[in-house]
N, C-alpha and C positions, 0 to 999 in steps of 0.2 A: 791257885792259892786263895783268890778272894771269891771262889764259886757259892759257898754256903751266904756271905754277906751280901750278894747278888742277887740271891733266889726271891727275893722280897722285892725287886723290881720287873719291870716290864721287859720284853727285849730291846726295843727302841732305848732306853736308859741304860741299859748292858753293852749297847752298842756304843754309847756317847763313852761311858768308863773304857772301854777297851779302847777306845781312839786315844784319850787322855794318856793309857795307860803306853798305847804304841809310844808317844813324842814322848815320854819320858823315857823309854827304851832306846829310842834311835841315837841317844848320846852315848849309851855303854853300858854297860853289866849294874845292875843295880841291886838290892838284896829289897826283899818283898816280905811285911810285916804286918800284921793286924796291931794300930796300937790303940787303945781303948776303941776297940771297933769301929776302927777305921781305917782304911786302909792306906800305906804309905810306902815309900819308895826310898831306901837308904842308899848314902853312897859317904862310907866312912860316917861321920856325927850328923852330915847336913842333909836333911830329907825335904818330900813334899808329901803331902798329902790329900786326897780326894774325899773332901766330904760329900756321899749322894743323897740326893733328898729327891723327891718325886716333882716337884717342879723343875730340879735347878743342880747345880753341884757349888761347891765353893773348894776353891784350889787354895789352900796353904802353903803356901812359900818367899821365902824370905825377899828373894828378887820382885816379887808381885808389885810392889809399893813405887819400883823404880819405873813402874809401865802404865803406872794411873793417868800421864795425860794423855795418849798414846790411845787406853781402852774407855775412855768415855761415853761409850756405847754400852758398859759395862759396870755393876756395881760392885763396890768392897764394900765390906762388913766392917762393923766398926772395930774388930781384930785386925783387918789389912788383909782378908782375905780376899780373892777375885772370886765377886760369884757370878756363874754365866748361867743363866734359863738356857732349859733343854729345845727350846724354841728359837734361838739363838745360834747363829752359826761360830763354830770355833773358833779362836784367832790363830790360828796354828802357828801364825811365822812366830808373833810374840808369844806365845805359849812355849816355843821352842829357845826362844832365847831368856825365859822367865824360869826353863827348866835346867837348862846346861848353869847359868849362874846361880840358882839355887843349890846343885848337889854339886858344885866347885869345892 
């Protein structure tokens, strides 16, 4: 679904989205949406979504804010987004629990 929004990065950054994209799948069926070109992740009203930039991505989701002292190794946006450089390793356990309580 998001190949054409893709095409404008590297593979190494295709590779970081597709990991983001698995932990958001490993919780259950989710409906997959471009919303102002972006790609996001529904489950009933409550979504996430992945903003990609070429340094870096920033995760939007509502749980994100409850895992700030936790990702201190990590910066939010002044929206409450998590953003993590591509140079940076994932936090997966918390990225895992910042996504199941986001599309609750």
């Amino acid at each position: 679904m998001f190949e054409n929004y893709l095409k404008k990065f590297d593979q190494k950054i295709i590779l970081r989205f597709n990991q983001l994209k698995a932990l958001i799948e490993e919780n259950g069926p989710v409906e997959e949406k471009l919303w102002a070109n972006i790609p996001s992740f529904y489950h009933g009203k409550n979504f996430v979504r992945i903003h990609v930039f070429k340094t870096h991505v920033n995760i939007e989701a509502n749980a994100s804010s409850e895992y700030q002292d936790i990702l201190k190794d990590y910066r939010f946006t002044p929206k409450g987004m998590l953003s993590i450089r591509h140079d940076q390793e994932l936090p997966n356990d918390i990225l895992k629990k910042i996504f199941i309580k986001s599309l609750m």
